[in-house]
N, C-alpha and C positions, 0 to 999 in steps of 0.2 A: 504494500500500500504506500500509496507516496504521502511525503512529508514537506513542511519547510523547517527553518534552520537561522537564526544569522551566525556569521562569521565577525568575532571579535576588531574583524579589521575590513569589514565594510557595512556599509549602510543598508546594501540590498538583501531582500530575502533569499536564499538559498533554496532553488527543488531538489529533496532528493527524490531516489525512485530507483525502481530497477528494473534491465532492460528484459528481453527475450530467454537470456541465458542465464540470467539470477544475480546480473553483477550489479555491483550499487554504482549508481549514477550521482553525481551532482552537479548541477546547472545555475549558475545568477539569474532572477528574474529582471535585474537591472532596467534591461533594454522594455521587455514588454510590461512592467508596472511600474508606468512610472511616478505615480505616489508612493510608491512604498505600500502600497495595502495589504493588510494581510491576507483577506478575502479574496482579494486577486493573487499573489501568491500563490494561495494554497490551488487557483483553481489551473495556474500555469502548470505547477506540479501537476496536478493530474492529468491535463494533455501531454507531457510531456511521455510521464508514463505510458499511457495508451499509447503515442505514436511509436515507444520505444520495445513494447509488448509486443503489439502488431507486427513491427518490422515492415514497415511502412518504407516503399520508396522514397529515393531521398525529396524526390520531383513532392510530394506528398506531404512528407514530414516539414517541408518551406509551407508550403499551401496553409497545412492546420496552423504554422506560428503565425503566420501573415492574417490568417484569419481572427484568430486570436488577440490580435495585437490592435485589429481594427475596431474587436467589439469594445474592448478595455479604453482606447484612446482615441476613437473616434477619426483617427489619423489612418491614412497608409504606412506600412510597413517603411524604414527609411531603406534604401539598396545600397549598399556599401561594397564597392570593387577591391580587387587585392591592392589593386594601384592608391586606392582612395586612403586605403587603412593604412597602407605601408606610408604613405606621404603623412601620416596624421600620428604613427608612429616613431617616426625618424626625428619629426619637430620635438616629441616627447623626449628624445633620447638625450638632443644637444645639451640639455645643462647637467643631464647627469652621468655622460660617460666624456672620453675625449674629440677632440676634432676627427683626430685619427681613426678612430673605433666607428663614428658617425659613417667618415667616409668610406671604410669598409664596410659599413651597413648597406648604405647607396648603391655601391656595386654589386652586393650578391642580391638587394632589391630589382634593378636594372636587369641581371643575369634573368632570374626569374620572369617578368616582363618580358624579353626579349625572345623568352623558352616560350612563354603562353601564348603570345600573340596577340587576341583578339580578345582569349580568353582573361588576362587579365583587367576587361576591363567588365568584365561579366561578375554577377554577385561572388562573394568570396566563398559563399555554402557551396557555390557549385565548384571547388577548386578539390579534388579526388586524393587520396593517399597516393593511387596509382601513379599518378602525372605527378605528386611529389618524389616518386622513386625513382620515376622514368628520366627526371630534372638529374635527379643525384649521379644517377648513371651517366648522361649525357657530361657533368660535371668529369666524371671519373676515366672519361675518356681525354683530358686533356692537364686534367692538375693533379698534382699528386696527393694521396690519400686525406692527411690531415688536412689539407687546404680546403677536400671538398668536407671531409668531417663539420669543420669550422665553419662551412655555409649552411650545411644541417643544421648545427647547432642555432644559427641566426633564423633560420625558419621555424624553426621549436618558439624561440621567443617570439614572433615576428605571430605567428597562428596563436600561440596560447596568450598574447594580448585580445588578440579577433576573440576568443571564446569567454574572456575575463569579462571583456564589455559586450556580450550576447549575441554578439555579432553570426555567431556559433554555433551547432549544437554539439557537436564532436570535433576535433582537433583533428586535421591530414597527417599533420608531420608525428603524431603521441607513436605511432609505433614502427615509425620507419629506420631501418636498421642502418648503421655506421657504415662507413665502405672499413672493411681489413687490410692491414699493409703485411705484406707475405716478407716484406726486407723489410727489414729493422736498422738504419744506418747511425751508428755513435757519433755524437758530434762530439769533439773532443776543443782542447783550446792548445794552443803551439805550445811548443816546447820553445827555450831560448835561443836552443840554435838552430829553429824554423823560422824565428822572429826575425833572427840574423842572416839569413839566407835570403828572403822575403825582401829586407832593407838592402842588401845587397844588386837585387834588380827592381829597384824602384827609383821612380826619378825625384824630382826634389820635392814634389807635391806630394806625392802617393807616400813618399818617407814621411814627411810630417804628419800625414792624416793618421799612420801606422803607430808614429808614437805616441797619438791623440788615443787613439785606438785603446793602446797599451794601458797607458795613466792616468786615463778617464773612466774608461769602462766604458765609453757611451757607444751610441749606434751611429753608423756610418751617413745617417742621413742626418743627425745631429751634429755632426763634426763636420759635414759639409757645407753646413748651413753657419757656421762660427765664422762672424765680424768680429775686430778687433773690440768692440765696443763691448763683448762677453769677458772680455782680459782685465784684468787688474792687476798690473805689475809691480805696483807699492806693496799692494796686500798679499798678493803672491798666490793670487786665486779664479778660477775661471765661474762664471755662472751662466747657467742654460734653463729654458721652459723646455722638458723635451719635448716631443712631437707625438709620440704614440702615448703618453700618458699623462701630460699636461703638468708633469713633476717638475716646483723648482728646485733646480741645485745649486750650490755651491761648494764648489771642489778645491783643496788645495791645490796648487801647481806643481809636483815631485818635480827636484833638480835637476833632473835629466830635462823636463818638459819645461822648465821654466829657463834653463841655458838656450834650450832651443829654440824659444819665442825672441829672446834679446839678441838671438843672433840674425835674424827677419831684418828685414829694408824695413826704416819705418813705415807706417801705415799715413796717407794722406790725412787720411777722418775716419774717426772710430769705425763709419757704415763699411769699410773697407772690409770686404769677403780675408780670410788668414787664407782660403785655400781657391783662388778665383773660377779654375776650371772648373772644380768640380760644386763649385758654389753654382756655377752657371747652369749645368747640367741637371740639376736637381731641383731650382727653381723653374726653369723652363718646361721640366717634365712633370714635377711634383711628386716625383717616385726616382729610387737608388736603383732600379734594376741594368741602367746602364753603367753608372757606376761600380756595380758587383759583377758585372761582366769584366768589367778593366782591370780588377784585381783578382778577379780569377785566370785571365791572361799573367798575370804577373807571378799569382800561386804554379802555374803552368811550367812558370821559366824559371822558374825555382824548382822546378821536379816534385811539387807538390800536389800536382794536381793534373790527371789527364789530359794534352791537347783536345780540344773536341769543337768542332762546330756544327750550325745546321747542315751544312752542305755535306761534313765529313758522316753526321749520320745515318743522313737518308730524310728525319721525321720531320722536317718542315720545323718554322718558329712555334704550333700551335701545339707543338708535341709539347712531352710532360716532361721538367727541364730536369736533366742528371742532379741529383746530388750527391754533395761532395760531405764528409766528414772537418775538413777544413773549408772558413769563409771568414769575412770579414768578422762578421758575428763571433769568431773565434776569439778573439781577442780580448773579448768583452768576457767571454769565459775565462779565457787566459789572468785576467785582472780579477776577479774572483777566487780563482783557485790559488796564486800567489799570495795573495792575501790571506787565505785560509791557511795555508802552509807557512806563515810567516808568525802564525800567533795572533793573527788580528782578532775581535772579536767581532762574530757573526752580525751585530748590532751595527757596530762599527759601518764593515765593508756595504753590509745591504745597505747606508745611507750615501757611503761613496757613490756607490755607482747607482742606487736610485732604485730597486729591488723592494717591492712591497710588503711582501710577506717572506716569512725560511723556506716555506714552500717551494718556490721560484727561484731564492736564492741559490735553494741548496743543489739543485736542476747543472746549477751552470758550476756548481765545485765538484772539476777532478781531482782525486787524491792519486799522487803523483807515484813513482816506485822510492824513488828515496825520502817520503814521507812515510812508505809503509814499510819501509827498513829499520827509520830511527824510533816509528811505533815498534816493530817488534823487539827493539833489543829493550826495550822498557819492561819488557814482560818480565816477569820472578824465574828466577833460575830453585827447582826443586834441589 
């Protein structure tokens, strides 16, 4: 028999019910009462159950809420597209996630759009688990695994907002399965004399960004983006907003990285890019992908990293790109686990390089052989 319900942390009444199969249901009345009445409520629960007893077409199970929805409010049903919701979503996001996060939201929206066609501008009830699978597949044909995982995941939130404001009866994405990665590749962080090897065929730019790299911890489109005006060379310290998480920091400058800066042409005006090429590149594009191209050329000629191009593989630029164990991202590892292996405390380091939680931190600390050397001779001799 169905029921209502509230939830300590909303205002609407809750239907439960259960479907065909015996499983408990629960549904927001939100959208269709919208006084809040209990009386209406209780009577949303009970269609909801009948249409969910029944097994009612999904063409069907629309028709009863639409109907429903006109006796209560005297209004038509409002039509809400995936296009509409996800636009009315993404505004929601802006103040509580980063720019960054936002604009990866946009894209795997847009992706989606692009897959449906016509269809997403058709109600969002009629958007099928099926054609969410068929999307993830289509995804899995050109990125590699976690990437399309990671646009899953943004349809999971992206639908269970649609079902939180009734938009919904059932959620597409609640039980679509992950793509598997059958390779498991270790990303690891360089050793010092990879790091040495690397600076060895790098030009004057790419060396700088490498020991930015190194003694910052940050990410390569953070260090691309560094004007003199982030330096403070009285205080002997650099500051940054990063990019993917909206974090500010302020980092000491280590002597190696603060000899390096004083040894620079001076700077015209603070707005002066420290690294102008690839300041250019990253502005102009608004993504590193050509810059990790460049330094993977470089890992190359260093003997670190396979030569490989489209043309040397066969798969077109659309193909799903190699990865490597080694990349710039390394570095940021590499400054991490130096740390950890130096006695720093975990507190510490996660504020250097900007790490929100040990979770995350702990991800990017490799434990080195000759830190599990001088752990073992610690051990009690019997």
């Amino acid at each position: 028999m169905s029921f209502i319900f509230k939830s300590p942390n909303s205002k609407n009444w809750i239907a439960g019910f259960r479907d065909s199969k015996g499983n408990r249901r629960n549904r927001s009345t939100g959208l269709l009462a919208k006084e809040r009445n209990r009386r209406e409520a209780e009577k949303i629960a009970f269609e909801y159950e009948g249409a969910a007893r029944n097994v009612q077409a999904a063409q069907q199970v629309r028709r009863t809420i639409s109907t429903l929805y006109r006796e209560l409010t005297n209004e038509d049903m409002p039509i809400v597209s995936i296009r509409l919701h996800a636009e009315q979503w993404l505004r929601s996001k802006k103040t509580s996630v980063s720019s960054k996060t936002v604009e990866f939201y946009e894209g795997v929206s847009e992706k989606l759009f692009s897959y449906l066609g016509d269809r997403a501008d058709k109600e969002i009830g009629q958007i099928t688990r099926e054609e969410i699978e068929a999307f993830r597949d289509h995804l899995a044909g050109h990125l590699a695994p976690k990437t399309v995982n990671h646009h899953v995941k943004v349809l999971r939130m992206l639908f269970r907002d649609a079902r939180d404001r009734a938009l919904l009866v059932d959620d597409p994405t609640e039980f679509v399965k992950t793509v598997k990665s059958r390779k498991v590749l270790e990303r690891r962080p360089f050793t010092m004399d990879e790091i040495r090897s690397v600076l060895e065929h790098c030009n004057s730019e790419w060396r700088s960004m490498v020991l930015f790299g190194l003694y910052t911890g940050q990410r390569l489109g953070d260090i691309a983006r560094f004007q003199w005006k982030n330096v403070d060379l009285q205080r002997k310290t650099i500051s940054l907003v990063t990019s993917k998480t909206d974090k500010a920091l302020t980092i000491p400058l280590p002597k190696d990285l603060f000899g390096h800066l004083k040894s620079l042409p001076s700077p015209i005006n603070d707005e002066q890019p420290i690294h102008p090429n690839a300041h250019a590149i990253v502005v102009a594009q608004g993504k590193t992908g050509h810059l990790s191209n460049q330094f993977g050329a470089i890992l190359a000629k260093a003997g670190l990293r396979k030569v490989t191009t489209h043309k040397t593989t066969g798969k077109g630029r659309s193909a799903k790109r190699e990865t490597n164990g080694l990349s710039f991202h390394s570095l940021r590892r590499s400054t991490a686990t130096y740390l950890h292996e130096a006695g720093v405390p975990q507190s510490v380091a996660m504020a250097l390089i900007g790490h929100d939680s040990a979770d995350i931190h702990s991800i990017y600390v490799n434990v080195g052989q000759e830190a599990l050397k001088k752990a073992a001779k610690k051990l009690p001799a019997l």
